[in-house]
SETOR-624789 format. One line per 4 residues: number of its first residue (from 1); their letters; for each residue x, y, z of N, C-alpha, C. Coordinates in nm, 2 decimals. Each point is the difference from the previous one (the first is absolute). Layout:
# residues N
NUM = A = X:Y:Z:X:Y:Z:X:Y:Z | ...
# end
This chain:
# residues 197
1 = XXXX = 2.60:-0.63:1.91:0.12:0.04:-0.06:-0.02:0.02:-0.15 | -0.10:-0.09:-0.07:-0.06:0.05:-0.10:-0.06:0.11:-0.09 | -0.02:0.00:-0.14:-0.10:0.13:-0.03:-0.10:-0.01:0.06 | -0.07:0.13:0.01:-0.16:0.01:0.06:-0.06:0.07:-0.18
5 = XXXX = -0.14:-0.06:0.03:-0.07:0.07:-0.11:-0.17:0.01:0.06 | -0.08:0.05:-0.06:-0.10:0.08:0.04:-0.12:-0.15:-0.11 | -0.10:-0.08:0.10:-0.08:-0.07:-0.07:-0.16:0.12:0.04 | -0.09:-0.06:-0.10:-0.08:0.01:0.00:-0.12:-0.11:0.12
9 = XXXX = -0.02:0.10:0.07:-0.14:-0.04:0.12:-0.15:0.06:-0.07 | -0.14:-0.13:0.05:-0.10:-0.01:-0.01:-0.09:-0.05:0.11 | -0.07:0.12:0.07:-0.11:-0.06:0.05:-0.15:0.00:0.01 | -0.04:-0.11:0.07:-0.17:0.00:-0.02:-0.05:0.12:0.07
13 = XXXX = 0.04:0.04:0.14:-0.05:0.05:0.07:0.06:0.10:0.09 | 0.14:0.00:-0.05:0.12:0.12:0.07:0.07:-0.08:0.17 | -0.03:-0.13:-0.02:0.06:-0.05:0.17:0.11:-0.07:-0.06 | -0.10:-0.14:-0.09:0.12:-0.12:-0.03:0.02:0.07:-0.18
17 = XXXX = 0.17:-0.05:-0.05:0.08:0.05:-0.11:0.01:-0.13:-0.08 | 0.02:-0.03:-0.09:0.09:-0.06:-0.07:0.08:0.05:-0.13 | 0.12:-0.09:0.03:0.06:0.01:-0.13:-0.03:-0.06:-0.11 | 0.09:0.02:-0.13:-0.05:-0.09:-0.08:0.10:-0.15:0.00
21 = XXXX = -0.05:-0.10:-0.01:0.10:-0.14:-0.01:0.08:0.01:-0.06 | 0.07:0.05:-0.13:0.07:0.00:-0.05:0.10:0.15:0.08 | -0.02:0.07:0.03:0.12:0.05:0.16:0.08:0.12:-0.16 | -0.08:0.01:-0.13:0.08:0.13:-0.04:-0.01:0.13:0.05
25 = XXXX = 0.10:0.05:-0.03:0.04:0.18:0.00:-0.13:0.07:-0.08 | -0.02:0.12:0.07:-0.09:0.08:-0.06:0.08:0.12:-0.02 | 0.07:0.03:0.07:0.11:0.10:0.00:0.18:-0.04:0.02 | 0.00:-0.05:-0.11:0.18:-0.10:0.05:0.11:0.13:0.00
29 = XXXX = 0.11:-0.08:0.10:0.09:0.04:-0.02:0.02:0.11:-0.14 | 0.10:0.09:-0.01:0.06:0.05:-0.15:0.10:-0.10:-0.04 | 0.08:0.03:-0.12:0.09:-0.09:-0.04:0.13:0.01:0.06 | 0.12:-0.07:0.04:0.13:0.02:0.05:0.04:0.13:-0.02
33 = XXXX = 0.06:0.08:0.09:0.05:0.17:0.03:-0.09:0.07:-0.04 | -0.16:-0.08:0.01:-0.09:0.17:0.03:-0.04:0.04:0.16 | -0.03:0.08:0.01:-0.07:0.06:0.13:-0.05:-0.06:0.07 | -0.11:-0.09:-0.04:-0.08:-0.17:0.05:0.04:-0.07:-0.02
37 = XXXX = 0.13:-0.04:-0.01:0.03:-0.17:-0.09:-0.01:-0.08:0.19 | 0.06:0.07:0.10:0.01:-0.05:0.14:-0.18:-0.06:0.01 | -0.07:0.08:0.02:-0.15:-0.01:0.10:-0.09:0.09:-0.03 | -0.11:-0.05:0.00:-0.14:0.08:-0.04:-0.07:0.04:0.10
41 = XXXX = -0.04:0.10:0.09:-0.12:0.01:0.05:-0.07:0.05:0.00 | -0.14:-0.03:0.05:-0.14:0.07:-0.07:-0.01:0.15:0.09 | -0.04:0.10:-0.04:-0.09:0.06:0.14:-0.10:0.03:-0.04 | -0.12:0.03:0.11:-0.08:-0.03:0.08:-0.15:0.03:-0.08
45 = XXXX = 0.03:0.11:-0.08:-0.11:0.06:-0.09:0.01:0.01:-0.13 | -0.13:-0.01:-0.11:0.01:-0.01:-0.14:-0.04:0.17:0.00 | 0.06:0.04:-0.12:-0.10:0.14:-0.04:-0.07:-0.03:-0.15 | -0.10:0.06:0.00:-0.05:-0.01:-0.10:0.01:0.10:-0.08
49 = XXXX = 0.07:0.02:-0.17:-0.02:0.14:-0.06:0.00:-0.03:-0.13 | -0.16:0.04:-0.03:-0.06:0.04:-0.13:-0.02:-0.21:-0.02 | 0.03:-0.06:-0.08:-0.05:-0.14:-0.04:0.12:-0.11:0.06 | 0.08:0.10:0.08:0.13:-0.12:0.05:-0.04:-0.04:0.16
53 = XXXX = 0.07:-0.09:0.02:0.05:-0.02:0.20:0.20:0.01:-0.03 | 0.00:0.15:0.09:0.13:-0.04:0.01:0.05:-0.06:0.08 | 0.09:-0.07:0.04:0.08:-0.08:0.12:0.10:0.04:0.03 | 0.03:0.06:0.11:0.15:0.03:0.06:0.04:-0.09:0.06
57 = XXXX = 0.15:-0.03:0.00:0.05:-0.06:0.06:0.17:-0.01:0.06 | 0.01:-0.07:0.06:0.18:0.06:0.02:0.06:-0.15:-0.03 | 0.13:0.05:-0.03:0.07:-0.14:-0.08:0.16:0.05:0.08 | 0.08:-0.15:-0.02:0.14:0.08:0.02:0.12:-0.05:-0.07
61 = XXXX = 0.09:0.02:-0.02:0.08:-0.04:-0.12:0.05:-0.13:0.08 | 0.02:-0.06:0.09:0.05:-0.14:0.07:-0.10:-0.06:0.03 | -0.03:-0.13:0.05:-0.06:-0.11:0.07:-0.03:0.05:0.16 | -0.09:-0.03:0.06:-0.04:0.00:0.13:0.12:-0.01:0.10
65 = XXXX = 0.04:0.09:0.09:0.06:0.02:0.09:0.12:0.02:-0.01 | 0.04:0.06:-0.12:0.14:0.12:-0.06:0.00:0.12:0.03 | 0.09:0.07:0.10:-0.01:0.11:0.02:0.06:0.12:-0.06 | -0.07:0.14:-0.03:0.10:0.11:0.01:0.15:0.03:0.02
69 = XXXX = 0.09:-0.03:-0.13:-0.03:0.04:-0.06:0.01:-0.09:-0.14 | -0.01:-0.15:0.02:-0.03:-0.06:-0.09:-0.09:0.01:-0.06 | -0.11:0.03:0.07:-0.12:0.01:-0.06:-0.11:0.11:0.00 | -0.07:0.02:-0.11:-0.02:0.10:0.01:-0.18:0.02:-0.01
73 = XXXX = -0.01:0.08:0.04:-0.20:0.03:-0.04:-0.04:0.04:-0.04 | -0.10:0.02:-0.09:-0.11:0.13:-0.05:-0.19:-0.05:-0.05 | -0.03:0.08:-0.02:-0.16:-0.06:0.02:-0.01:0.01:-0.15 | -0.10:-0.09:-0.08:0.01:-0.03:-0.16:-0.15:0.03:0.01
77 = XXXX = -0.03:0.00:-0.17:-0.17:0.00:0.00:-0.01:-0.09:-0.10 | -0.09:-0.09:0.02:-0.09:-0.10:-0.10:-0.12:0.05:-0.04 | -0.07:-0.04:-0.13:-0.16:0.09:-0.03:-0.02:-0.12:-0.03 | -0.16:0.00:0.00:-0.07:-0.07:-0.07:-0.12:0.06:-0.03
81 = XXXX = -0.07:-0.10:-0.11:-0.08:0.04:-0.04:-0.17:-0.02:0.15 | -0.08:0.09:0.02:-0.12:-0.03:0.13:-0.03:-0.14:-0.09 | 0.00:-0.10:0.11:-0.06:-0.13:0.01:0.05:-0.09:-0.05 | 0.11:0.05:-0.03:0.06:-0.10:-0.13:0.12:-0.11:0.10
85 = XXXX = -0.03:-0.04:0.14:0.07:-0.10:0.03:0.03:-0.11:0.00 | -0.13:-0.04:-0.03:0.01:-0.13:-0.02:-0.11:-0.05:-0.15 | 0.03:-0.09:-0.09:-0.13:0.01:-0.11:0.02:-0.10:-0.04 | -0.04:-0.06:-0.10:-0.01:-0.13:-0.10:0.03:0.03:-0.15
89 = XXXX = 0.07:-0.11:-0.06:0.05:0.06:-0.15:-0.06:-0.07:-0.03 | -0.06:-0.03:-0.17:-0.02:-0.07:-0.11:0.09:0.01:-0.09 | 0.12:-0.14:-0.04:0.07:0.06:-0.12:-0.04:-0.04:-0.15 | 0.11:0.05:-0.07:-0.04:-0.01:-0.16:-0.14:-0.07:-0.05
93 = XXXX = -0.06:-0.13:0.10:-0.05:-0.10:-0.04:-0.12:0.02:0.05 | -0.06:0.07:0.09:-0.07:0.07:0.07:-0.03:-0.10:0.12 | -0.09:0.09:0.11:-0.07:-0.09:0.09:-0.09:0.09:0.06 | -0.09:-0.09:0.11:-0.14:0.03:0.04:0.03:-0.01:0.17
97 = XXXX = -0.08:0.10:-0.01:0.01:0.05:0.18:-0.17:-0.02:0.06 | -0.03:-0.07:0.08:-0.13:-0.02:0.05:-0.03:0.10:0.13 | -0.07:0.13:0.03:-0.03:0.03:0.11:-0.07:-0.08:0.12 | -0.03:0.06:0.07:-0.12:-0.09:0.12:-0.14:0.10:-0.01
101 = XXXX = -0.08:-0.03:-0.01:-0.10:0.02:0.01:-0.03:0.19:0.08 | 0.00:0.07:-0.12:0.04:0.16:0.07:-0.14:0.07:-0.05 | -0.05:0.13:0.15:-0.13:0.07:-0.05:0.02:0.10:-0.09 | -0.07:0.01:-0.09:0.03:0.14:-0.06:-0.03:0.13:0.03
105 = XXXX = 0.11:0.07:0.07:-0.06:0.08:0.08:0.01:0.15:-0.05 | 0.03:0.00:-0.17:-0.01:0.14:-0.04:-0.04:-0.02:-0.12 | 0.01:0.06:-0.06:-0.08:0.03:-0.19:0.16:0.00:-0.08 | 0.15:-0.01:0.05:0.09:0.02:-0.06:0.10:-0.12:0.03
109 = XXXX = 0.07:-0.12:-0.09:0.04:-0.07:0.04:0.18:0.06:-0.04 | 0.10:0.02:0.10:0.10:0.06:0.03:0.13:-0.10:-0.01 | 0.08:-0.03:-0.10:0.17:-0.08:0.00:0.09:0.05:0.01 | 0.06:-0.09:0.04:0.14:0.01:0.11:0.09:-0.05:-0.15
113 = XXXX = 0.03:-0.03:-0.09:0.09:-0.06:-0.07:0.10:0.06:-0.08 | 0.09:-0.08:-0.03:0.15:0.04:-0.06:0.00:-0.07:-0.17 | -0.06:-0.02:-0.09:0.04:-0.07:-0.09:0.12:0.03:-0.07 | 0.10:-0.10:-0.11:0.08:0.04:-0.02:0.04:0.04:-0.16
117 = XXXX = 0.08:0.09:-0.01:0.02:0.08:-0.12:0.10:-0.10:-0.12 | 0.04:0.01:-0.05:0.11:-0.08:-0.08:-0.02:0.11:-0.16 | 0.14:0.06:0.03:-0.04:0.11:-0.12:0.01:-0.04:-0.11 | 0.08:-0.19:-0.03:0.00:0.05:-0.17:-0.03:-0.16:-0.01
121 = XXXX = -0.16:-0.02:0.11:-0.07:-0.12:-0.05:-0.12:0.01:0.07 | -0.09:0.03:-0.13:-0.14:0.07:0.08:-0.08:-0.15:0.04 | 0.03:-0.12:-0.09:-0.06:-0.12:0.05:0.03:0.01:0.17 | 0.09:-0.01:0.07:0.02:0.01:0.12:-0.02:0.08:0.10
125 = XXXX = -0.06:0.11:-0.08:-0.05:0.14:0.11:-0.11:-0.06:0.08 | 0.01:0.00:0.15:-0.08:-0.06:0.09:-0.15:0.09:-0.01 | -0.12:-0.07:0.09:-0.11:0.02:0.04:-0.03:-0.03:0.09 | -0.15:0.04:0.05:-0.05:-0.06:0.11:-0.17:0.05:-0.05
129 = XXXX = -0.08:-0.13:0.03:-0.12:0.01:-0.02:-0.07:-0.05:0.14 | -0.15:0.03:-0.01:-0.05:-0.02:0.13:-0.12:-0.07:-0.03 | -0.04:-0.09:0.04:-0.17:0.00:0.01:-0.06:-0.06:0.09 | -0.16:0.02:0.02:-0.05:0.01:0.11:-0.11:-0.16:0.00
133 = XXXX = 0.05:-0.06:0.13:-0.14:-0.08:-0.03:-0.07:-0.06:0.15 | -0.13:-0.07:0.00:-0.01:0.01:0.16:-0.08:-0.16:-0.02 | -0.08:-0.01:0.13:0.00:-0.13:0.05:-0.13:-0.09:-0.14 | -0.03:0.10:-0.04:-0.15:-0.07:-0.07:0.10:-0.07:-0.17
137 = XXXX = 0.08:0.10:-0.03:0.07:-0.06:-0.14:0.11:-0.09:0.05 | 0.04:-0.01:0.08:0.12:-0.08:0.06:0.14:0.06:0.00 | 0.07:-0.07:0.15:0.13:0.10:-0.06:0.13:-0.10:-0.05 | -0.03:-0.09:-0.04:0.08:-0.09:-0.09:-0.03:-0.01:-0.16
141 = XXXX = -0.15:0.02:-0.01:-0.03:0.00:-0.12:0.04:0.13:-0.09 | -0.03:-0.05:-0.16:0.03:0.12:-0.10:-0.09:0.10:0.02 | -0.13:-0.02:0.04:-0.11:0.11:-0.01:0.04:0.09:0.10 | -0.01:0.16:0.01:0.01:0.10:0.03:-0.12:0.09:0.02
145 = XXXX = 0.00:0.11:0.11:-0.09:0.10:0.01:-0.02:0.05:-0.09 | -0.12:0.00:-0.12:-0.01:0.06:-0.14:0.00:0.14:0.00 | 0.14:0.03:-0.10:0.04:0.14:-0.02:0.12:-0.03:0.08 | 0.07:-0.05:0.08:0.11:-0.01:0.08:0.06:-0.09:-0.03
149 = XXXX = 0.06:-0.07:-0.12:0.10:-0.10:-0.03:0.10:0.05:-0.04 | 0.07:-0.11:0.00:0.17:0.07:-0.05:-0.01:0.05:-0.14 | -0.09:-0.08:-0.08:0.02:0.05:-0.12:-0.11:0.11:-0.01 | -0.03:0.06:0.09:-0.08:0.17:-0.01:0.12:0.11:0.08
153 = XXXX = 0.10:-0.07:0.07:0.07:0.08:0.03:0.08:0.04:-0.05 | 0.02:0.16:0.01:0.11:0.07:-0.06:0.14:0.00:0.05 | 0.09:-0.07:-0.09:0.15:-0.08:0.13:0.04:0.20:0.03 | 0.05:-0.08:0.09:0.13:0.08:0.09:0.11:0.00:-0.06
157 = XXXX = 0.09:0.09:-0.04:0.11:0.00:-0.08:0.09:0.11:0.14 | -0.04:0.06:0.05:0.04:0.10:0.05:0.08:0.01:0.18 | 0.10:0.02:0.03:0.05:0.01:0.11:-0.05:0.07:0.11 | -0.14:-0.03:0.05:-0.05:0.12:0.13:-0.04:-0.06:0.08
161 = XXXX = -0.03:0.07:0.13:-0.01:-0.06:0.13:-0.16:0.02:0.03 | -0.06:0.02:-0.10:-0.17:0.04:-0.01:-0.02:0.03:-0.07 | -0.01:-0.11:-0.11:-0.05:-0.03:-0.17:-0.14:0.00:0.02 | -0.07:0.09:-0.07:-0.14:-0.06:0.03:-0.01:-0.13:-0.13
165 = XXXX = -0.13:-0.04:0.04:0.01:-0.20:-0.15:-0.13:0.05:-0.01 | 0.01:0.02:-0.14:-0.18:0.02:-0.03:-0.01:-0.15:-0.12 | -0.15:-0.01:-0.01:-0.01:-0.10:-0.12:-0.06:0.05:-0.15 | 0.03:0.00:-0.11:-0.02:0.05:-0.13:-0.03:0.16:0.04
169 = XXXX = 0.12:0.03:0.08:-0.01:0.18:0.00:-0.10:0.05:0.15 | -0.05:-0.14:0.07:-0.08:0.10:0.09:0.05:-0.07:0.16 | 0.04:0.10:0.08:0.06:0.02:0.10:-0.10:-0.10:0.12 | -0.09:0.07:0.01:-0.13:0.00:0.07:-0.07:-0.12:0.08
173 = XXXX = 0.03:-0.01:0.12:-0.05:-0.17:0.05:-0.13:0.04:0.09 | -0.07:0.10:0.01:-0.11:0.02:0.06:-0.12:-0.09:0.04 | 0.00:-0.03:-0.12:-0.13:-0.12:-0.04:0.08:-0.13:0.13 | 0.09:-0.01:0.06:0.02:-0.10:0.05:0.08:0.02:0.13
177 = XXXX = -0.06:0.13:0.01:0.08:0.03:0.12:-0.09:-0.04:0.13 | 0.08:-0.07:0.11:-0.07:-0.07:0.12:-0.04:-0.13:-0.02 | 0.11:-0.08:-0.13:-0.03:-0.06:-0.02:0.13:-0.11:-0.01 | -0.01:-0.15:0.06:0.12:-0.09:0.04:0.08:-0.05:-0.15
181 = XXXX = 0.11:0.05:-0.03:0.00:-0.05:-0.12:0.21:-0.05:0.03 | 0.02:-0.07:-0.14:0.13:-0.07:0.01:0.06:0.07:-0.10 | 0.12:0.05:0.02:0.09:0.09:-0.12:0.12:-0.14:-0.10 | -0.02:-0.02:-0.09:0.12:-0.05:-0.04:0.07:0.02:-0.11
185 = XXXX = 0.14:0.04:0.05:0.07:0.09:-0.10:0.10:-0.10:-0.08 | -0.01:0.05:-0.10:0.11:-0.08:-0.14:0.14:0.11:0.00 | 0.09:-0.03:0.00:0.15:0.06:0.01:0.07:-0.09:-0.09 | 0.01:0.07:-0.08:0.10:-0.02:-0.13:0.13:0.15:0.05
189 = XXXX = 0.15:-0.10:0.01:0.12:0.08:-0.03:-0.06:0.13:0.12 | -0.04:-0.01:0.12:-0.03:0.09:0.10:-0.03:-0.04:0.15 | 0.04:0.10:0.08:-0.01:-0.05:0.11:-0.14:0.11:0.08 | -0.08:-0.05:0.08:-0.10:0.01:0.07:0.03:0.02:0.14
193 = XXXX = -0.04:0.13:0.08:0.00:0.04:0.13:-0.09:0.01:0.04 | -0.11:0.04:-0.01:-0.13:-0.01:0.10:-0.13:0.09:-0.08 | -0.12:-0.02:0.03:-0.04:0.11:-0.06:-0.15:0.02:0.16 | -0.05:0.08:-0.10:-0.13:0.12:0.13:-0.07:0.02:-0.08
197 = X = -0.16:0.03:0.07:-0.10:0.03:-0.06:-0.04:0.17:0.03
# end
């Protein structure tokens, strides 16, 4: 007899789902006397066009089990940004994201991130830096793969879903490609979605 709203599902292997514990909307209700303010539902397929996923969906202006002509239907669209469902933020104060142990399996290291703008306080304009380090330097320690520390990296200031991260201008991870290494990224005022090699 309640609203319905649309959560976000994840799985390992496409059999078993979970939600997330905290049970939010990914696509809520609209606000009182819109089109959705009743119920959200998903359907069945994403499209992809140009750097978005769009989401269709149908909503209705009443709660579950109001009929015609109380209530009414139409199909709505949500965008998002490709990949951008789920990520990790660092705020104002920054923070550190530790990967697991990943191969390098190309010569171009590829981000997923969103930092954030603040037009009329450039101290707070977000970043995102990356560096690389593997089992011989440690991945708790300060030392880093030489030529791949954060402080060789060139931050991320920029909003794209495949930032290439080069270090002092150079892109290029060849020298280390096929090779087991740990990514850990610094996020100041930005949020992180995933990145590829």
């Amino acid at each position: 007899s309640g609203h319905g709203y649309i959560e976000l599902a994840s799985s390992p292997d496409g059999l078993r789902w979970y939600r997330s514990p905290m049970r939010q909307p990914f696509i809520a209700p609209g606000p009182e006397g819109d089109w959705d303010t009743g119920h959200c539902w998903m359907l069945p397929r994403i499209v992809e066009v140009g750097h978005w996923v769009y989401l269709y969906y149908v909503g209705s202006s009443k709660p579950w089990r109001t009929r015609y002509p109380e209530n009414t239907r139409a199909i709505g669209l949500a965008r998002i940004r490709k990949g951008r469902f789920v990520g990790q933020y660092g705020d104002v104060n920054g923070g550190w994201i530790l990967s697991r142990e990943v191969k390098v399996t190309g010569n171009r290291l590829l981000v997923n991130c969103a930092p954030d703008h603040r037009a009329f306080n450039q101290e707070h304009h977000g970043y995102v830096r990356v560096e690389l380090l593997d089992r011989t330097h440690g991945v708790y320690a300060a030392q880093n793969i030489e030529g791949y520390g954060q402080d060789d990296c060139d931050s991320i200031r920029a909003n794209e879903y495949e930032h290439v991260v080069s270090w002092k201008g150079n892109p290029d991870l060849s020298a280390l490609k096929g090779k087991d290494v740990y990514l850990r990224f610094y996020l100041k005022s930005a949020y992180l979605f995933g990145f590829r090699f």
